[in-house]
C-alpha positions as CSV (number, residue, x, y, z in Angstrom):
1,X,18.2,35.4,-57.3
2,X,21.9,34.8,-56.8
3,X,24.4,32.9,-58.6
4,X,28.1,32.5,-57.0
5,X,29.9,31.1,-60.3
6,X,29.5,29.2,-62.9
7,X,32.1,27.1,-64.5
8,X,31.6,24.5,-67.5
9,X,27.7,25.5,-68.1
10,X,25.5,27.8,-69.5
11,X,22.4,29.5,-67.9
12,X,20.3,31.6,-69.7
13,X,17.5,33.9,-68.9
14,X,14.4,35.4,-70.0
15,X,12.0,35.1,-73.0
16,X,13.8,34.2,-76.3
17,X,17.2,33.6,-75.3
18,X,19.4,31.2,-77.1
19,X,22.5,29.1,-75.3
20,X,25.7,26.9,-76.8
21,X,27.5,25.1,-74.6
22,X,30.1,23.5,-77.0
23,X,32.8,21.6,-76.0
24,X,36.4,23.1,-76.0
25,X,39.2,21.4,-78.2
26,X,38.5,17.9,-79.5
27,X,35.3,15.7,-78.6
28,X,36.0,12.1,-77.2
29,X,35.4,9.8,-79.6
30,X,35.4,5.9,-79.6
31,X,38.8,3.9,-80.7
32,X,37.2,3.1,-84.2
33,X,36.8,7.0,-84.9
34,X,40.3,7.6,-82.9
35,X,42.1,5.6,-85.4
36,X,40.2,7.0,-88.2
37,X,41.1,10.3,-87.3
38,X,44.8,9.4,-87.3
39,X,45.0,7.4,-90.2
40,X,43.0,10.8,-91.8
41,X,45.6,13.0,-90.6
42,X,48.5,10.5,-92.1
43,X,46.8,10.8,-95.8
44,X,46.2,14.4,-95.5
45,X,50.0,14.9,-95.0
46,X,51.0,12.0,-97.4
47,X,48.3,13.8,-100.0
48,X,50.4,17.1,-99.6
49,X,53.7,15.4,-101.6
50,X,51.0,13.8,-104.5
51,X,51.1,15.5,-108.2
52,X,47.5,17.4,-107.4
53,X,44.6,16.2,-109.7
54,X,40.9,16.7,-109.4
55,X,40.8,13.4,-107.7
56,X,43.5,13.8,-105.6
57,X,41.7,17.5,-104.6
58,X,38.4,16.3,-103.9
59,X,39.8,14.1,-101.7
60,X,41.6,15.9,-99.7
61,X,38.5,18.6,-99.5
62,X,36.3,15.7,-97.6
63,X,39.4,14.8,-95.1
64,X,40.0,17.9,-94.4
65,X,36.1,18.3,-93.4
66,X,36.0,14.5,-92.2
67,X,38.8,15.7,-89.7
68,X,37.2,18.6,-88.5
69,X,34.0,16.9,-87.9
70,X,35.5,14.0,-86.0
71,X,37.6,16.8,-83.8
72,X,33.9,18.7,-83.2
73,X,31.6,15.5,-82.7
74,X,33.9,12.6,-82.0
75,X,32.4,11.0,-85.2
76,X,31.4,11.3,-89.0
77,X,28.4,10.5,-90.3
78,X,27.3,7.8,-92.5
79,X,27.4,10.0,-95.5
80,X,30.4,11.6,-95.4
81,X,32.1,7.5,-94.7
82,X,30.6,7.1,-98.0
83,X,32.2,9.6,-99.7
84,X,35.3,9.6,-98.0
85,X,35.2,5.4,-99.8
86,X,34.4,6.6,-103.1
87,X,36.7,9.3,-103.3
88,X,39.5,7.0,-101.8
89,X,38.7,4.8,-105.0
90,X,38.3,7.7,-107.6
91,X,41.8,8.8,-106.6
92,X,43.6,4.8,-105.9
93,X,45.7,5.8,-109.2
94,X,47.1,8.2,-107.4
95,X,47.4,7.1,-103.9
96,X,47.3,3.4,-104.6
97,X,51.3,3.0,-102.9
98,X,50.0,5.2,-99.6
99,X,50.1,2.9,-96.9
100,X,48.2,5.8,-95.3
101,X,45.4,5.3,-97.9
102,X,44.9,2.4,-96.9
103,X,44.7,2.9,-93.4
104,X,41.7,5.5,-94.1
105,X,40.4,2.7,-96.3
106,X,40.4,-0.2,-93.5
107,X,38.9,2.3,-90.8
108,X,36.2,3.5,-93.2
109,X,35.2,0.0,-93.8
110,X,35.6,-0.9,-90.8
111,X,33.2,2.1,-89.8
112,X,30.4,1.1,-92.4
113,X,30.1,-2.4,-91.5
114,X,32.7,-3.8,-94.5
């Protein structure tokens, strides 16, 4: 057998053998998940000037994991939407005058169907 090159695969041979072909950089998402990821990215560096509380924390904690998983997938699941809501409530005392708050808050809704 002879293989010339190979460029944006994987081959794998032989019993057992295990292959990942992950994309490099960002995966392309759809607009919806596009703006989410921008209007994550504006909180996270809005969040960074807030007085820290628990709230305020745990929030950031789940866009910080929201972004990465948009940047590897090009989306985020239905679970993490719904925490990403309920932690954007849990910490509205705190981020209630972020206009970027409520960006997050629009696209997450718009996301879940409301």
């Amino acid at each position: 057998m002879r293989i010339g090159s190979v460029r944006g695969s994987a081959v794998g041979f032989g019993d057992h053998h295990h292959i990942v072909n992950a994309p490099r950089g960002e995966a392309s998402c759809d607009p919806a998940y596009e703006e989410l990821l921008e209007a994550v990215r504006q909180l996270a560096a809005d969040l960074e000037r807030v007085v820290p509380g628990p709230e305020v924390q745990a929030l950031s904690n789940e866009l910080a994991s929201a972004q990465d998983e948009i940047q590897r997938t090009g989306r985020a699941g239905v679970g993490r939407l719904a925490r990403m809501r309920a932690l954007l409530q849990d910490a509205s005392a705190s981020i209630g005058m972020l206009a970027s708050g409520v960006a997050v808050g629009q696209a997450v809704g718009v996301l879940l169907g409301g």
